[in-house]
C-alpha positions in Angstrom: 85.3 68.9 121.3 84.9 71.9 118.8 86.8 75.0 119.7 84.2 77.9 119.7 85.0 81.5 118.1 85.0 82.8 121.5 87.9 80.8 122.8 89.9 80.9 119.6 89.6 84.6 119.7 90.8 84.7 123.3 93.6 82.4 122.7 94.3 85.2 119.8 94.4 87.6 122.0 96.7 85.8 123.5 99.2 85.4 120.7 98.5 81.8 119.6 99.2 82.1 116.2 97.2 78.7 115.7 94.2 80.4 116.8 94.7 83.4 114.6 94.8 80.8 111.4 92.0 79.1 112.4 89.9 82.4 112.6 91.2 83.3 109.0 90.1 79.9 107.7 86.8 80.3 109.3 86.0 83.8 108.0 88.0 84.5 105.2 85.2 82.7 102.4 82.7 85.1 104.1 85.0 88.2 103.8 85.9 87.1 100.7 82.2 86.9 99.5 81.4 90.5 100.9 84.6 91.9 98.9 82.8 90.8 95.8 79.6 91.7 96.1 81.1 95.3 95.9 84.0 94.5 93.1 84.0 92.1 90.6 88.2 92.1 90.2 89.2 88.7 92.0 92.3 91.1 92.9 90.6 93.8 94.0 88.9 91.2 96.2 91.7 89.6 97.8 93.4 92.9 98.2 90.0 93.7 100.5 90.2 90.8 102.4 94.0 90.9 103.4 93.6 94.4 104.4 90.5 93.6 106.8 92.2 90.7 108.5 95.3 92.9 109.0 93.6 95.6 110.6 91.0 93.1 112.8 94.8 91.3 114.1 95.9 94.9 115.0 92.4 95.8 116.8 91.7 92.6 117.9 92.1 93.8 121.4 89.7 96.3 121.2 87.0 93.9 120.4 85.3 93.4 123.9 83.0 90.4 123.1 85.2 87.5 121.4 81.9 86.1 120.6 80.9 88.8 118.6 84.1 88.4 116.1 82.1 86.9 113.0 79.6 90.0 112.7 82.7 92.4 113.6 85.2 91.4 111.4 82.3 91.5 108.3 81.9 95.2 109.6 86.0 96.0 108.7 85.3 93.8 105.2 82.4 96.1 104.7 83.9 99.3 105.4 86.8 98.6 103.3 84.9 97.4 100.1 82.6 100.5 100.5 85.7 103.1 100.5 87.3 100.4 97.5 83.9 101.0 95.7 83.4 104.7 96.2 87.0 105.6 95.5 86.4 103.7 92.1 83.1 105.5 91.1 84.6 109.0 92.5 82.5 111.7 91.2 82.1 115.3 92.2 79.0 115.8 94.1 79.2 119.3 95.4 78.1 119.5 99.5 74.7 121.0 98.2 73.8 118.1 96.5 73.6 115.7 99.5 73.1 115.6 102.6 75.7 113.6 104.9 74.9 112.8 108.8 77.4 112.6 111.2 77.5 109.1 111.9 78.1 108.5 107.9 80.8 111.2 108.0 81.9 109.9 111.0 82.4 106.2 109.4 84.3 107.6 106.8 87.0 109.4 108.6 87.5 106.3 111.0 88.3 104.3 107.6 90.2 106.4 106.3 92.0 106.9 109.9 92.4 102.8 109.6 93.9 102.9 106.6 96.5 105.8 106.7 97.6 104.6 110.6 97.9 100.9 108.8 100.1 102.4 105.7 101.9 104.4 108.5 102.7 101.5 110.6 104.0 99.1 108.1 106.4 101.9 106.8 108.2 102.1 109.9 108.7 98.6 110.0 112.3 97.4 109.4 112.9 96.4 105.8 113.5 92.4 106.2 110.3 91.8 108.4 108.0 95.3 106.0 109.0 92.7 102.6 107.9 89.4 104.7 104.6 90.5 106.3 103.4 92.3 103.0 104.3 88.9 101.2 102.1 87.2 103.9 99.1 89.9 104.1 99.1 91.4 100.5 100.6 89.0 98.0 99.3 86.8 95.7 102.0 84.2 96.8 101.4 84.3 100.7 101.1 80.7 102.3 104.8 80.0 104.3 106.4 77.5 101.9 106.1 80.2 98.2 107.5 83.5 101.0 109.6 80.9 101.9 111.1 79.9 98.0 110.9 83.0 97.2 113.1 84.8 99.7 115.4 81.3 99.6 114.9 81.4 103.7 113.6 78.4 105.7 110.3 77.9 106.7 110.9 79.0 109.9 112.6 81.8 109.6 109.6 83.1 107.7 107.5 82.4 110.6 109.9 83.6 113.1 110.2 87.5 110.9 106.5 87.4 110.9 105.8 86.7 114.9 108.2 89.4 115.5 106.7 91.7 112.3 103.6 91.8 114.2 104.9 92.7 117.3 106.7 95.6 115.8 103.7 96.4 113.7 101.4 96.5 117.0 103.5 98.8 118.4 103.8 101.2 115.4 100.3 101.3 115.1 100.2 102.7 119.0 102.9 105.1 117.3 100.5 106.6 114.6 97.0 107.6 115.7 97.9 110.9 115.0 99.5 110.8 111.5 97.9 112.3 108.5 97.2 110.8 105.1 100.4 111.5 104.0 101.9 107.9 103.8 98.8 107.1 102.1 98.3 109.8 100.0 102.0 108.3 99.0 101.1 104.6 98.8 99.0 105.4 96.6 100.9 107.4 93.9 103.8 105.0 94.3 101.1 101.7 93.2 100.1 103.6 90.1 103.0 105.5 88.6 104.5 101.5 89.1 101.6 99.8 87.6 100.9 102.1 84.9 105.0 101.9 84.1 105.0 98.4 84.2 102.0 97.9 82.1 103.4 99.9 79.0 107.2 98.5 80.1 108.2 96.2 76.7 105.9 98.1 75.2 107.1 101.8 75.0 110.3 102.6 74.9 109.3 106.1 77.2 108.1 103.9 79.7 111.0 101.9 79.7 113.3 104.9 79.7 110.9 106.4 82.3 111.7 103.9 84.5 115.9 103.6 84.0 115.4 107.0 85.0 113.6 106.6 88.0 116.7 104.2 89.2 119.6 105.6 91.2 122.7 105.7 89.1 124.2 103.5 91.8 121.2 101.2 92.4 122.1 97.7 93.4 120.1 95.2 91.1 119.5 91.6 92.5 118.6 88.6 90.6 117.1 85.4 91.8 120.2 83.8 91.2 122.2 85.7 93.7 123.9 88.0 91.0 124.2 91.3 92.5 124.8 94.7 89.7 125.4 98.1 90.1 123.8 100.7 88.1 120.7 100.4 85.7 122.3 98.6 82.8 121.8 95.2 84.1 117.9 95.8 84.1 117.8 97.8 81.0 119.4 95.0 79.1 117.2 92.6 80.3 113.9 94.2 79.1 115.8 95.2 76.4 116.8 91.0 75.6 113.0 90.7 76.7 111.8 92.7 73.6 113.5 90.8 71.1 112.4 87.4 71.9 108.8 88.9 72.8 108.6 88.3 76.0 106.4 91.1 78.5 105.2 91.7 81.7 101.8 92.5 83.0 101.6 93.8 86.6 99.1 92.0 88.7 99.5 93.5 92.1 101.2 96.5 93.4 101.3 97.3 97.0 103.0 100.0 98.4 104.6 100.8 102.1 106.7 103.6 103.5 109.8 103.3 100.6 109.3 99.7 99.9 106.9 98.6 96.9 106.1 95.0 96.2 105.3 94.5 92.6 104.1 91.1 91.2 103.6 90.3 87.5 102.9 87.7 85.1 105.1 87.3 82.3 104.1 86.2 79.0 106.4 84.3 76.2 106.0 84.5 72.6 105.9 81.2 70.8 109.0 81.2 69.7 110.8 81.6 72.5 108.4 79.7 75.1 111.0 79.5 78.2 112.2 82.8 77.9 111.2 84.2 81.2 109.2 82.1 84.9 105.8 82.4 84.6 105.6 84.3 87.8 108.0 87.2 90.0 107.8 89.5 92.6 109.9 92.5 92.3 111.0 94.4 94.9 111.7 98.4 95.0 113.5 100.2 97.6 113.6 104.4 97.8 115.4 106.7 98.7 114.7 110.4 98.3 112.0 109.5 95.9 114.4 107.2 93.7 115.0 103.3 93.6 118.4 102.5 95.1 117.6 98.9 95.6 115.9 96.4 93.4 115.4 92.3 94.1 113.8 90.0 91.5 112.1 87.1 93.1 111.2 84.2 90.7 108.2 82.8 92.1 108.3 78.9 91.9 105.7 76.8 89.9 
């Protein structure tokens, strides 16, 4: 017998993580399909979709029908793709020009209350289970076996930091209904000054520089490998050994929490030198006082 939508979202409710999955298989094609009817960035798209099912697991108790979770859960995916489109095709309308109601304006402040509580929330999170649930909710590389590789951590450890990730997450988001945009005002500088950086990295030596800057003088640098440096020359010599056999990066996803920044990027070879870098990383960046002071390179595994 067929599980319906209502049950599955009352066994969510009641923390059966099975449940949850099932919902996400269920509904994430339709979320997804929404997401792109108001971007055409694949990216942009996913990045829609993760931040809708993260914010219906955090309200999910305030959904008073479980029956009513497919047409709800398409209102988040909605709400968020409008704000991604508007904030894209920003122009200054001045409050003469047009006329808002106040259900409209009304909308608007409660996604923009959704999001900043949500950026708020994950930035109080503890460091080990902030860098595993933004892996799971907001990474290109999310299903438990690549978080798993990558971090070099068993399967279920991954699952064990996220059940207990969530918990911590439900209760910061209980903590924040009152914080302002700050955090992601602050998100949201931090995912461009790194993805314009990153972009222009091997290309320009300022950006390059820009960035060694940008590191703490005792930052601690740790590789895939295991090897752990101190200071910024590790790093500079290794875009620096990049540039001469060609090799670059392009940043594909940025996302930013509190002082911890998830950056994933593609890297592309020359011809010549064909195995010079993985195909795939995540790198992660850790602030303090506005500054890296911890950096881990993830290689992510074919």
């Amino acid at each position: 017998m067929q599980i319906t939508i209502e049950q599955l979202v009352i066994d969510a409710k009641g923390g059966d993580n099975d449940a949850w999955k099932i919902l996400y298989g269920k509904f994430q094609p339709a979320v997804y399909s929404i997401a792109l009817q108001f971007c055409s960035d694949p990216f942009s798209a996913k990045d829609i979709v993760q931040e809708t099912f993260v914010i219906a697991f955090l309200k999910l108790d305030e959904l008073k029908e479980p029956a009513a979770f497919g047409g709800w859960i398409k209102t988040i995916a909605k709400r968020l793709a409008f704000r991604f489109k508007n904030k894209q095709s920003r122009v200054s309308i001045s409050t003469n020009e047009i006329e808002i109601s106040d259900d409209t304006l009304e909308q608007r402040l409660r996604e923009l209350s959704d999001a900043t509580r949500l950026s708020a929330a994950l930035g109080l999170l503890p460091h080990v289970l902030q860098l595993t649930l933004m892996l799971r909710y907001f990474s290109l590389h999310s299903s438990y076996e690549q978080i798993a590789s990558i971090l070099s951590i068993p399967v279920g450890t991954v699952r064990s930091r996220l059940s207990e990730a969530r918990r911590k997450l439900e209760e910061n988001w209980n903590l924040t209904q009152f914080y302002g945009d700050r955090n992601w005002r602050e998100q949201e500088k931090w995912n461009s000054f790194y993805h314009s950086l990153f972009t222009s990295l091997h290309q320009q030596e300022s950006a390059q520089q820009t960035f060694i800057n940008h590191l703490s003088k005792e930052v601690h640098i740790k590789l895939s490998s295991g090897a752990v440096s101190v200071g910024a020359y590790r790093f500079n010599t290794m875009v620096n050994d990049d540039r001469r056999c060609g090799s670059f990066v392009v940043p594909v996803n940025v996302y930013t929490a509190g002082n911890l920044t998830i950056l994933e990027a593609a890297h592309i070879n020359s011809a010549e030198h064909p195995n010079h870098c993985p195909t795939d990383s995540v790198l992660t960046l850790y602030r303090r006082a506005g500054r890296v002071e911890k950096m881990e390179v993830f290689v992510v595994p074919n």
